[in-house]
LUMBADO-569832 format. One line per field, with one value per residue: residue in one letter; x, y, z of N, C-alpha, C in turn. Coordinates in Angstrom, 3 decimals. Atoms other than C-alpha are relative to their C-alpha. Layout:
% LUMBADO-569832
residu <- [A/...]
nc1 <- [X/...]
nc2 <- [Y/...]
nc3 <- [Z/...]
cac1 <- [X/...]
cac2 <- [Y/...]
cac3 <- [Z/...]
cc1 <- [X/...]
cc2 <- [Y/...]
cc3 <- [Z/...]
//
This chain:
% LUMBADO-569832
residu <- [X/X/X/X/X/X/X/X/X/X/X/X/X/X/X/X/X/X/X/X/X/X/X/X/X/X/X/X/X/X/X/X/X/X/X/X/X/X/X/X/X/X/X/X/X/X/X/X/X/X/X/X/X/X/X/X/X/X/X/X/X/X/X/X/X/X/X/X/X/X/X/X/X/X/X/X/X/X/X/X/X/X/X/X/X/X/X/X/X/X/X/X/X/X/X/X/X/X/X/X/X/X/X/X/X/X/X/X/X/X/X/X/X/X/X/X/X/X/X/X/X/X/X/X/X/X/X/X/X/X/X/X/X/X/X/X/X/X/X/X/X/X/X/X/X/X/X/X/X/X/X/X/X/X/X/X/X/X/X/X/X/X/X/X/X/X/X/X/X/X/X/X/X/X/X/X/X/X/X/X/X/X/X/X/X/X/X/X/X/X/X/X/X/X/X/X/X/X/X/X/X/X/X/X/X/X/X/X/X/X/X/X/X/X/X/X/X/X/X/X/X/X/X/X/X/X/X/X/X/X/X/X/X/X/X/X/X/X/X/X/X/X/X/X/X/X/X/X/X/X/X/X/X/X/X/X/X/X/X/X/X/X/X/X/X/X/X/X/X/X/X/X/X/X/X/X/X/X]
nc1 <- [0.814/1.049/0.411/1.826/0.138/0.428/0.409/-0.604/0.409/0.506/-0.248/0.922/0.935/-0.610/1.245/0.264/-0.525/-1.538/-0.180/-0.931/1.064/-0.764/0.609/0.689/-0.550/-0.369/1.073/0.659/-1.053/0.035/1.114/0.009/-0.379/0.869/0.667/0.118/-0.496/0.838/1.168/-0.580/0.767/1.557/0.078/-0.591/1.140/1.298/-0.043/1.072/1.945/1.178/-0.902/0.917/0.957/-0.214/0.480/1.357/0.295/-0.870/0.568/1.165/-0.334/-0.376/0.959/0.721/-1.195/-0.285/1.444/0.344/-0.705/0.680/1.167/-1.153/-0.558/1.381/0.613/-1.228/-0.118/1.181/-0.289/-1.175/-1.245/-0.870/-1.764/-0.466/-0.662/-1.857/-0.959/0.454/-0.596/-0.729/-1.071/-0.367/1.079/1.266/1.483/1.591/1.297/1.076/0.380/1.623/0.203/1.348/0.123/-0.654/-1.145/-0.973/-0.277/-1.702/-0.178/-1.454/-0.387/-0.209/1.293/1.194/-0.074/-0.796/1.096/1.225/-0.617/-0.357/1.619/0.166/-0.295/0.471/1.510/0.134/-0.443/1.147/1.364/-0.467/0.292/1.372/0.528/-0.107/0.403/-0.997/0.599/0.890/0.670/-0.928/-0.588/0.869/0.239/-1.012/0.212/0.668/-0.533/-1.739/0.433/0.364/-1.365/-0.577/0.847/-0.155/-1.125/-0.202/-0.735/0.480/-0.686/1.112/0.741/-0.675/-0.231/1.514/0.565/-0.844/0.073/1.690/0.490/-0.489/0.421/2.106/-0.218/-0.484/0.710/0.768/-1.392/-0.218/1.662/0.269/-0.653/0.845/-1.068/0.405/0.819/1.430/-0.142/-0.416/1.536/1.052/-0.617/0.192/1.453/0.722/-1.518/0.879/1.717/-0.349/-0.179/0.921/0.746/-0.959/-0.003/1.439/0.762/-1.145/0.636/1.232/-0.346/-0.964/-1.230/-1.025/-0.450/-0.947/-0.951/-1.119/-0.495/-1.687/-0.893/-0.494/-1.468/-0.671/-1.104/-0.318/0.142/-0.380/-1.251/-1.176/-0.371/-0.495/-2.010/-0.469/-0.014/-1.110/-1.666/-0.613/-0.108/-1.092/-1.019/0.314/-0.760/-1.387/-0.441/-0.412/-1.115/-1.153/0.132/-0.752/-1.729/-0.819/-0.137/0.503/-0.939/0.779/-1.714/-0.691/1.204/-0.142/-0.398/1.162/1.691/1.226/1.544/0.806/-0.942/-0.157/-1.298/-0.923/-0.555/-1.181/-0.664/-1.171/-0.915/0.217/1.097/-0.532/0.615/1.081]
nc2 <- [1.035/-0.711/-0.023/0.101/-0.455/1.540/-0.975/0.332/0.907/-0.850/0.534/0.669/-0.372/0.059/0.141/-0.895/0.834/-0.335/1.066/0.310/0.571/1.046/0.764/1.081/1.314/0.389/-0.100/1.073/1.226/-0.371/0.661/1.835/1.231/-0.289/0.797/1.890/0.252/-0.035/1.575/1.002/0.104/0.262/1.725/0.536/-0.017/0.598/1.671/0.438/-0.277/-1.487/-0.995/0.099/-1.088/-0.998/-1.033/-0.224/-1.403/-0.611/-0.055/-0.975/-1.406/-0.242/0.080/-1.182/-1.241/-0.734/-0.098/-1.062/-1.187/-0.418/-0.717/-1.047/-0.314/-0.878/-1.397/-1.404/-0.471/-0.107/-1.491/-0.637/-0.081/0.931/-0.363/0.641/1.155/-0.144/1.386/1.886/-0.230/-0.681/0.649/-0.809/0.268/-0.576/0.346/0.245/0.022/-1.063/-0.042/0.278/0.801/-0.285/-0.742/0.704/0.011/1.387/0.152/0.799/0.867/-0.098/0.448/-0.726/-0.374/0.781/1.463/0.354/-0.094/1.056/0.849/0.224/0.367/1.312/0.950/-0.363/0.274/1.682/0.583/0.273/0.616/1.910/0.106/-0.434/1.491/0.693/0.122/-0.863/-1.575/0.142/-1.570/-0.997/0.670/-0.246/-0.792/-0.722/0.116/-0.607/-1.321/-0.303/0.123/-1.365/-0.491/0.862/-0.190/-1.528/-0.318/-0.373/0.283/1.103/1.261/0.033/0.029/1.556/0.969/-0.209/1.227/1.016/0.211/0.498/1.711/1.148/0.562/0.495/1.482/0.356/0.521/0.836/1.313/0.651/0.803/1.328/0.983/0.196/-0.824/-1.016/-0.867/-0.416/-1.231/0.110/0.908/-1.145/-0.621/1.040/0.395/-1.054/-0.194/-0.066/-1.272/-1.152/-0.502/-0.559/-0.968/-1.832/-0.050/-0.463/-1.480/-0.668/-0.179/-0.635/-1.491/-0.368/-0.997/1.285/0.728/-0.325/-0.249/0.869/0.500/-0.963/0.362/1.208/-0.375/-1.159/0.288/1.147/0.359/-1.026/-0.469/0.203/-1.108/-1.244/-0.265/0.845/1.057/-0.026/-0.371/1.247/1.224/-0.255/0.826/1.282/0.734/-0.115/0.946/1.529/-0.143/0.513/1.728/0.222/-0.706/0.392/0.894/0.015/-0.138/-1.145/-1.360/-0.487/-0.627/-1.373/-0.762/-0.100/-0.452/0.355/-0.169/1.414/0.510/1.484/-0.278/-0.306/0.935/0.564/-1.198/-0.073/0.929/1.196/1.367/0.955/-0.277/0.076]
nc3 <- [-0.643/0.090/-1.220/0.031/-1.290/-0.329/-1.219/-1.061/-0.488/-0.986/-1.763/-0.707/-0.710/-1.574/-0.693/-1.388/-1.090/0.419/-0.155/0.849/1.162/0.676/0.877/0.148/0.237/-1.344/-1.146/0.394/-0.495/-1.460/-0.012/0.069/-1.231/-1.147/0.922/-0.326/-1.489/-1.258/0.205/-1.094/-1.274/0.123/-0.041/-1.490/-1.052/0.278/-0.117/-1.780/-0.081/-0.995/0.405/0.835/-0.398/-0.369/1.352/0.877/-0.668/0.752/1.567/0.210/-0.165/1.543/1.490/-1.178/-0.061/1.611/0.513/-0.459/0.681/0.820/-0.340/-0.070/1.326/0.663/-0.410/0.142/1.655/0.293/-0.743/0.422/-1.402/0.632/-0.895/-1.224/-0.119/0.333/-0.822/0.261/1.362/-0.328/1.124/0.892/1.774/0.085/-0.662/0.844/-0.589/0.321/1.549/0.381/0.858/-0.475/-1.441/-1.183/-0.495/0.138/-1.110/-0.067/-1.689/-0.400/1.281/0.806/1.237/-0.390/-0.001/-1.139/-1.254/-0.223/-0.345/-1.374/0.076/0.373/-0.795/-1.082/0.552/-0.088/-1.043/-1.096/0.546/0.004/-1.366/0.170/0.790/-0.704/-1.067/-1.197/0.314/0.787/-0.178/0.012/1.523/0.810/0.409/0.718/1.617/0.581/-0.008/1.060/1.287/0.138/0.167/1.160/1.241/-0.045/-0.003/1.810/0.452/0.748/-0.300/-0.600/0.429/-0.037/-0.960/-1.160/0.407/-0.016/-1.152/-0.297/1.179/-0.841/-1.854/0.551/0.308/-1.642/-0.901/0.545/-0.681/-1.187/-0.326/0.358/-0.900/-1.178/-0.827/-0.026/-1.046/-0.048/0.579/1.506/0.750/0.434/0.870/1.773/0.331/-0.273/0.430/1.438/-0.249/-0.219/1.457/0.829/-0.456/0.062/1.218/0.904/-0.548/0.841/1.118/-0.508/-0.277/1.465/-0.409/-0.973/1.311/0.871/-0.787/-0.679/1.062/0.436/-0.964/-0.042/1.140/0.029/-0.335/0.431/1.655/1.074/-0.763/0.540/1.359/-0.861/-0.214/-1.656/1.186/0.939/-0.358/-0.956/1.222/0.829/-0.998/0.128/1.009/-0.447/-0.778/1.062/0.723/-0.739/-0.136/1.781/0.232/-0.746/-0.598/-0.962/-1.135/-0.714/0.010/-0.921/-0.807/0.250/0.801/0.697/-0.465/1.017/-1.019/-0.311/-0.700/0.598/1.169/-0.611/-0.958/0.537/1.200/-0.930/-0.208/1.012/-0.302/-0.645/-1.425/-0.899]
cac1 <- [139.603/135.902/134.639/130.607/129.190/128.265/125.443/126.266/125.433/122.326/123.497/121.694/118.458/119.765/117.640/116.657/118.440/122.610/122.822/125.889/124.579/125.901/125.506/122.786/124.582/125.661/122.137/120.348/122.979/122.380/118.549/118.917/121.042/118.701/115.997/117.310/118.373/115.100/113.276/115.867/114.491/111.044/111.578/113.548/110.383/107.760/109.352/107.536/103.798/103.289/105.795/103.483/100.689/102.848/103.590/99.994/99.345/102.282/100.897/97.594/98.720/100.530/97.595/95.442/98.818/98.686/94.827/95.133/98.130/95.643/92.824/96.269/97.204/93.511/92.585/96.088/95.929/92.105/92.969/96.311/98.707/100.389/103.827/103.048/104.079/107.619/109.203/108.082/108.895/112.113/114.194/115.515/113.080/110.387/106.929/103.780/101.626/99.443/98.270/94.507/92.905/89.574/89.036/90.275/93.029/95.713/95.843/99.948/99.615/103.163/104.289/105.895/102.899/99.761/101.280/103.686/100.972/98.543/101.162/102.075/97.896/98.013/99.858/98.056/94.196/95.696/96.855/93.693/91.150/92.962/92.849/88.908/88.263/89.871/87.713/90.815/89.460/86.762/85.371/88.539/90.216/87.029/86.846/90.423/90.032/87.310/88.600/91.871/89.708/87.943/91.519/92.970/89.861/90.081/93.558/93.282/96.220/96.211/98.815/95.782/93.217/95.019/96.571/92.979/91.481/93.923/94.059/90.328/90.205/92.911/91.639/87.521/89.365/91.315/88.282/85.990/89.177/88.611/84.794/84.762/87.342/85.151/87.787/86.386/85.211/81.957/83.547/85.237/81.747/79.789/82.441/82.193/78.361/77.843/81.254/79.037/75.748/77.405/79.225/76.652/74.463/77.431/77.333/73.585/73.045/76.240/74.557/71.374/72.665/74.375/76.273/78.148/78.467/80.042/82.452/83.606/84.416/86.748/88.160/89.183/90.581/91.981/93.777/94.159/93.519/95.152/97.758/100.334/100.171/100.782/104.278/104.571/103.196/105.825/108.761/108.343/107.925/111.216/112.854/111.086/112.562/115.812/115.671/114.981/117.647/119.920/118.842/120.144/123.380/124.249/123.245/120.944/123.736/122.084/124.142/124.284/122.150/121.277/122.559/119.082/115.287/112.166/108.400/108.226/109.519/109.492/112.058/113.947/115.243/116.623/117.862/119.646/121.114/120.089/118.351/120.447/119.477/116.355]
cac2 <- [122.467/123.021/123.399/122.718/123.981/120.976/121.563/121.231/118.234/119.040/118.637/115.473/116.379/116.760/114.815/116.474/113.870/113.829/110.518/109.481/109.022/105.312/103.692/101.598/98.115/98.891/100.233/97.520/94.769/96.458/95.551/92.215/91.034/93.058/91.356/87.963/88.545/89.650/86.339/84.516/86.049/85.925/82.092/81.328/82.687/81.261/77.494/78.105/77.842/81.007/83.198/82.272/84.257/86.993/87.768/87.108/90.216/91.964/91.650/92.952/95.731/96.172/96.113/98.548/101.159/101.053/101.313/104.289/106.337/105.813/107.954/110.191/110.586/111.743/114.007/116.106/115.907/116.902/120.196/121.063/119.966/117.463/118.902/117.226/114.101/115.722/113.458/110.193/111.516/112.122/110.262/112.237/110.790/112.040/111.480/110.402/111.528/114.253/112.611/112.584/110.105/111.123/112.997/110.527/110.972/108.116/106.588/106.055/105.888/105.851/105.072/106.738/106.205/104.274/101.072/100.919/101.232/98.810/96.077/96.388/96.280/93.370/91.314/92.631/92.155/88.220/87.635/88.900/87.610/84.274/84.415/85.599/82.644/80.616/81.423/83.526/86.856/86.818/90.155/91.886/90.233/90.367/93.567/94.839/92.733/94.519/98.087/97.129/96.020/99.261/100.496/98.574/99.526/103.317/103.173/103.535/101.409/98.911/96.237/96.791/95.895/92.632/91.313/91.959/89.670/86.998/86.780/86.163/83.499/81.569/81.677/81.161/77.960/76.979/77.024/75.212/72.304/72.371/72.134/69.394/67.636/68.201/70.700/73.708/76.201/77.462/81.077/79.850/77.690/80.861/82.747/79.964/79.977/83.973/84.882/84.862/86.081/89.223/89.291/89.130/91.355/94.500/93.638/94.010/97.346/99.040/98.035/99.069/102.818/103.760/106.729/104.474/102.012/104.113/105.693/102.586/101.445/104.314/104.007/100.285/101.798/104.532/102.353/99.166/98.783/102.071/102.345/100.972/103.862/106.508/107.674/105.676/102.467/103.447/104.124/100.485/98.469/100.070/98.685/95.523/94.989/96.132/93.642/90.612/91.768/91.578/88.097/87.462/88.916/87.547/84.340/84.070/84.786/88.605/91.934/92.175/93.214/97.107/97.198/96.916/98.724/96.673/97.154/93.026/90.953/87.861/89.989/91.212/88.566/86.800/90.171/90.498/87.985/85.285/82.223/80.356/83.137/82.023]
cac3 <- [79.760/80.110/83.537/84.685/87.870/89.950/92.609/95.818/97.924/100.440/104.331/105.738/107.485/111.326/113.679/117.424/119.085/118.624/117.511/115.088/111.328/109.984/107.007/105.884/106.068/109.582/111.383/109.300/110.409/114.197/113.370/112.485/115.569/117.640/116.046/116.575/120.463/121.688/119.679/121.450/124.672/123.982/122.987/126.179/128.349/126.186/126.827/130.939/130.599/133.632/131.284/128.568/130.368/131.035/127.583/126.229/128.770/127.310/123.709/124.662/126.960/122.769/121.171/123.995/123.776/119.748/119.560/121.981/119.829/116.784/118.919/119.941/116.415/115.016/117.506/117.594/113.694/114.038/116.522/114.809/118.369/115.956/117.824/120.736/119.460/118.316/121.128/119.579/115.681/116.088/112.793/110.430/107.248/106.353/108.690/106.112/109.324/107.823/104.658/103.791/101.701/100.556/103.415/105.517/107.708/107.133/110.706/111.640/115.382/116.703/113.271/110.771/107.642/107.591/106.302/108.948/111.571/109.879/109.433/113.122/113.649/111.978/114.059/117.170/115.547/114.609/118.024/119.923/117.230/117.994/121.921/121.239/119.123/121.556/124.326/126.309/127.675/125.574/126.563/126.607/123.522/121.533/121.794/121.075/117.876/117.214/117.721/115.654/112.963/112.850/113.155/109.943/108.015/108.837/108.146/104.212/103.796/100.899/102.954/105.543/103.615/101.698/104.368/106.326/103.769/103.481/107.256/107.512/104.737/106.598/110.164/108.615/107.309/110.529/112.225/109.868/110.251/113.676/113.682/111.253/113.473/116.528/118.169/117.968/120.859/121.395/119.802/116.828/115.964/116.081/114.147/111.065/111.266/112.135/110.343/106.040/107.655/108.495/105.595/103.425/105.245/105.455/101.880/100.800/103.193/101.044/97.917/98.965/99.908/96.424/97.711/100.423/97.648/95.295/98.094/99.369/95.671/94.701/98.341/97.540/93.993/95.041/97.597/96.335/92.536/91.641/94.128/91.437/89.075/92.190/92.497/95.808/93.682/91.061/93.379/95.427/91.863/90.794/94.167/94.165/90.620/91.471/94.482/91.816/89.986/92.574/93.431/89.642/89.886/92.820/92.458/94.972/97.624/98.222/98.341/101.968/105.108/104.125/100.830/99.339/99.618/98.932/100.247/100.004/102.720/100.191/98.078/100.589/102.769/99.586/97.685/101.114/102.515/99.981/99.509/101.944/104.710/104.774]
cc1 <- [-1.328/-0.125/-1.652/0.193/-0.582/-1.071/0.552/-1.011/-1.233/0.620/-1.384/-1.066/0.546/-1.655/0.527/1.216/1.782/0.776/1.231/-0.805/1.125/-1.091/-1.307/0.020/0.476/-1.309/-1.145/0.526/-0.285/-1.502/-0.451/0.742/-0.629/-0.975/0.089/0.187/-1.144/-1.287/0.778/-0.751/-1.320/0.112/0.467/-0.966/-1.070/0.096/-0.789/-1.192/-0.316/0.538/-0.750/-0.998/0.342/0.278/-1.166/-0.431/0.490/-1.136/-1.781/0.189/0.406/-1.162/-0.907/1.154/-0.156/-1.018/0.150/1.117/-0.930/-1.304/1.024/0.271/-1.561/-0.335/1.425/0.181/-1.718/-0.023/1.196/1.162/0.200/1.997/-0.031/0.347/1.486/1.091/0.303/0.487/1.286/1.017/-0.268/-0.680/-1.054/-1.435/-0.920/-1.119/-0.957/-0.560/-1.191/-0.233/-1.569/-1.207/0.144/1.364/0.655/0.054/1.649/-0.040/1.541/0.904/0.857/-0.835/-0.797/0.105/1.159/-1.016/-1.053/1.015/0.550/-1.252/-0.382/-0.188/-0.973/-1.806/0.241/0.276/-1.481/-0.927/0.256/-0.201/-1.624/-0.131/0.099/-0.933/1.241/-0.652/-0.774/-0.609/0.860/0.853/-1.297/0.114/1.103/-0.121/-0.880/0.364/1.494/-0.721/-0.650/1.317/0.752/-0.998/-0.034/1.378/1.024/1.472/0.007/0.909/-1.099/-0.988/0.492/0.565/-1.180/-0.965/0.195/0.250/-1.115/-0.083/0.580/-0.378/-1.458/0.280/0.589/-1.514/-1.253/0.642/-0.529/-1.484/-0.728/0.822/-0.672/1.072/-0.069/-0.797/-1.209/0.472/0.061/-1.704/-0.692/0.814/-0.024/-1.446/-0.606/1.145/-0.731/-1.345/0.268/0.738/-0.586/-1.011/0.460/-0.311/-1.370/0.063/0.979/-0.711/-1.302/-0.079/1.235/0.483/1.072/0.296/1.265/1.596/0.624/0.633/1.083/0.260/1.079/0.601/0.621/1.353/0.401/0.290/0.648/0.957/1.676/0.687/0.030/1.357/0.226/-0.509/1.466/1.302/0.357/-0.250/1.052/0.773/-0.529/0.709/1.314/0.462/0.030/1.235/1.513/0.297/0.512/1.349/0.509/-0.099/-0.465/0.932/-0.672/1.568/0.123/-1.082/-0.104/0.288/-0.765/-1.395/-0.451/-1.109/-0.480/0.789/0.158/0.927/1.191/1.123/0.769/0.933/1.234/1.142/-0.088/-0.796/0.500/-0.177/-1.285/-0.393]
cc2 <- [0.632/-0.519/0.114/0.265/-1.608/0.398/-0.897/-0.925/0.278/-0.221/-1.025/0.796/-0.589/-0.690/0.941/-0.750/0.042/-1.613/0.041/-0.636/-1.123/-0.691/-1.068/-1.523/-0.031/0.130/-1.265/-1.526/0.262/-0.568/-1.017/-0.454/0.616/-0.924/-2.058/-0.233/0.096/-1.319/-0.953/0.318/-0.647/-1.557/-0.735/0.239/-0.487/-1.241/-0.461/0.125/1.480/1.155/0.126/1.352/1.386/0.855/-0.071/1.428/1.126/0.383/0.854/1.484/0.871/0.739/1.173/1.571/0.192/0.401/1.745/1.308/0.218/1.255/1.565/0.905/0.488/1.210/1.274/0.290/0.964/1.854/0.518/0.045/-1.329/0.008/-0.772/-1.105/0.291/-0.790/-0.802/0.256/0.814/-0.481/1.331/-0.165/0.309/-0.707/0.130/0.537/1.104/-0.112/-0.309/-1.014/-0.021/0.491/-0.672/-0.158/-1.283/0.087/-0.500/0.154/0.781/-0.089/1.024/0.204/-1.389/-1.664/-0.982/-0.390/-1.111/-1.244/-0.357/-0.430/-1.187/-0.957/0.176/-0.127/-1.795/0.005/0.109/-0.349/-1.392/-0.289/0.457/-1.429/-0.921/-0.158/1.270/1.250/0.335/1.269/1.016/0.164/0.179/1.438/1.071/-0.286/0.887/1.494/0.073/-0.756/1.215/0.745/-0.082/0.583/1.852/0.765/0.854/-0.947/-1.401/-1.083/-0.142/-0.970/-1.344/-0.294/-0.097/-1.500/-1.710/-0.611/-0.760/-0.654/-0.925/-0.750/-0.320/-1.670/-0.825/-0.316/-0.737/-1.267/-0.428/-0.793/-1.201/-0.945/-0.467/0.434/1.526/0.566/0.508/1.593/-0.113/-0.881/0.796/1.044/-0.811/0.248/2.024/0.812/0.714/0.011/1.625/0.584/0.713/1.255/1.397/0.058/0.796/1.448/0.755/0.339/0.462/1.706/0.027/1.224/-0.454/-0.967/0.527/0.550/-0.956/-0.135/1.070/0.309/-1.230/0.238/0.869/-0.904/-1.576/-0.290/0.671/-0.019/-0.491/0.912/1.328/-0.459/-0.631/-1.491/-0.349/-0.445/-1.268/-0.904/0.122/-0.384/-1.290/-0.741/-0.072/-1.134/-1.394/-0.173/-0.322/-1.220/-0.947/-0.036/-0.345/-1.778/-0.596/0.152/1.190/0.864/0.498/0.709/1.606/0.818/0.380/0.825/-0.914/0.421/-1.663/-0.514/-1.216/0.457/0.187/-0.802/-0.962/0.811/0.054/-0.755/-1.722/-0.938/-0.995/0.514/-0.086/-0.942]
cc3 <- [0.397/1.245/-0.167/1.679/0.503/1.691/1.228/1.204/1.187/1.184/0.153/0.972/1.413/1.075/1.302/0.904/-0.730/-0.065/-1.239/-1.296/-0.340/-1.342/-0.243/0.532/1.604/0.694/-0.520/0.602/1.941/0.218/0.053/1.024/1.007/-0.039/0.451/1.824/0.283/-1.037/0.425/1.693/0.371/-0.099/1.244/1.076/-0.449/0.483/1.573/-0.501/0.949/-0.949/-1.535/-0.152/-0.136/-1.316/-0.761/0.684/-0.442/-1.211/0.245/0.712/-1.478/-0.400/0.785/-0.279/-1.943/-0.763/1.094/-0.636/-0.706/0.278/0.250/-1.711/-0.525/0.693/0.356/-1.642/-0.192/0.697/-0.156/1.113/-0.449/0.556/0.817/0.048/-0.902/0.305/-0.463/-1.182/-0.255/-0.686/-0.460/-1.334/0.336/0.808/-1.087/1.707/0.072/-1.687/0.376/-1.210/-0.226/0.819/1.214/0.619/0.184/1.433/0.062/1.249/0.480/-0.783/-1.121/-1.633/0.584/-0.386/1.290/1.089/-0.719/0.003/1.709/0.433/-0.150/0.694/1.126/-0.417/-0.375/1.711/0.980/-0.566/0.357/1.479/-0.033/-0.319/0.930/1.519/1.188/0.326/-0.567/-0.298/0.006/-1.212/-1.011/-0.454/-0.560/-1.493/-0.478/-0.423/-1.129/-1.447/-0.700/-0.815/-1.631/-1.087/0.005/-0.412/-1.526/-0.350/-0.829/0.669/1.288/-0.449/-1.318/0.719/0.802/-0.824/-0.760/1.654/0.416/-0.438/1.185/1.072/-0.102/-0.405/0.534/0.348/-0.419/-0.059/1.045/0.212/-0.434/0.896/1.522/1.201/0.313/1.420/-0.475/-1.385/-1.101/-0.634/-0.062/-0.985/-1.320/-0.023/-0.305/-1.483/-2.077/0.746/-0.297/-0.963/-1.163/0.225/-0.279/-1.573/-0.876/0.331/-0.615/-1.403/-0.554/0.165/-1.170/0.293/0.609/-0.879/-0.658/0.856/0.303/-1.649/-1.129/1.263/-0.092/-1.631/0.116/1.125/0.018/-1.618/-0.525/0.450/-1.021/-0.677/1.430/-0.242/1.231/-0.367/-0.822/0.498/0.394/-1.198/-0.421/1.280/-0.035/-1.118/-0.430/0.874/-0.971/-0.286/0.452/0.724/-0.581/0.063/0.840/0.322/0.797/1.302/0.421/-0.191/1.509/1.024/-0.009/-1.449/-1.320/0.469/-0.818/0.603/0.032/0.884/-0.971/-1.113/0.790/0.614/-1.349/-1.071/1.284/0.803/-0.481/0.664/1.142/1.238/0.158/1.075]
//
């Protein structure tokens, strides 16, 4: 009988902390009814109007705490005391938070990579561009949006940078709705009118300075246009088309909370627990 050497399995990467390692299907399944309990909370205090307030305060204290890791996270990556956030990075998978991109340091914040941290951004740049618009805070909300737009655009991350300009279409066309309806605030009516001045303007002075030109335009292919043909492109098209697949095969029923990877949430949710959990 012929015998083959067989290598030997690595040991899981040990995190700091002495937590019990479980399967996929169970800490994913622990996510999702976490997940749904605290949007049961949150919905049970939004239904008071004063509890309202208290989490719009919440959400920006958010957005103030995740704009001030990103200044955390540059200047300990910038003076090499990247340890001192050991505490906070403390899973066992791999940290993306020392990748460069053109000589730009990927911003991940509290995050584990830069699309994690701009998708969280996200939300927190809609919520206070929307209390801005509205008139709320105006001076305090204005200007977080502003700083987490900075944020988002410094971030190099291409779900940054389309969702950044899919966001803006929507809410430029919200508030041109409202203004033809004759519902519109003073803010949002200077944001439709000021909103393509400024556009155009960032635009000309770019094209105007042809070094800055050309930089932004292999920035936006390097992380948008090209990003398919990187090996981190590659790896989430070969789970994305795996998740179809398993959409297929099951029928749309799903294989189960955990028992899939995608990078889309519009694959995921019916690769996982099917078309009927949505």
């Amino acid at each position: 009988m012929c015998s083959r050497s067989v290598d030997p399995i690595p040991p899981p990467t040990q995190s700091c902390w002495p937590w019990p390692q479980f399967p996929g299907n169970v800490t994913q399944t622990i996510y999702l009814i976490g997940d749904f309990i605290c949007f049961l909370i949150f919905y049970a205090y939004a239904r008071e109007p004063r509890m309202i307030v208290v989490l719009c305060h919440a959400a920006i204290a958010c957005a103030i705490a995740n704009l001030a890791f990103a200044v955390i996270d540059l200047v300990t990556y910038w003076t090499g005391t990247a340890d001192l956030l050991t505490f906070l990075r403390n899973a066992s998978y791999r940290m993306l938070d020392d990748v460069e991109v053109m000589g730009f340091k990927r911003i991940v914040g509290s995050f584990t990579e830069a699309s994690a941290y701009a998708f969280a951004t996200l939300g927190l740049f809609a919520f206070t561009g929307k209390l801005w618009l509205r008139g709320i805070y105006s001076w305090l909300t204005g200007l977080i949006a502003g700083l987490s737009l900075v944020a988002l655009l410094a971030s190099t991350s291409s779900t940054a940078y389309v969702s950044l300009v899919l966001l803006l279409a929507a809410e430029y066309a919200i508030c041109v709705a409202q203004l033809i309806a004759g519902r519109s605030c003073r803010t949002a009516a200077a944001f439709v009118v000021l909103a393509p001045i400024l556009a155009a303007t960032l635009m000309l002075i770019l094209v105007l300075q042809e070094d800055t030109w050309l930089f932004v335009q292999d920035l936006v292919n390097k992380t948008v246009f090209d990003k398919l043909a990187s090996s981190s492109g590659t790896e989430r098209a070969s789970m994305n088309a795996q998740a179809l697949i398993n959409v297929f095969d099951t029928y749309g029923l799903g294989v189960g909370v955990g028992s899939t990877r995608t990078s889309s949430f519009l694959l995921v949710v019916p690769a996982s627990v099917g078309v009927l959990g949505h």
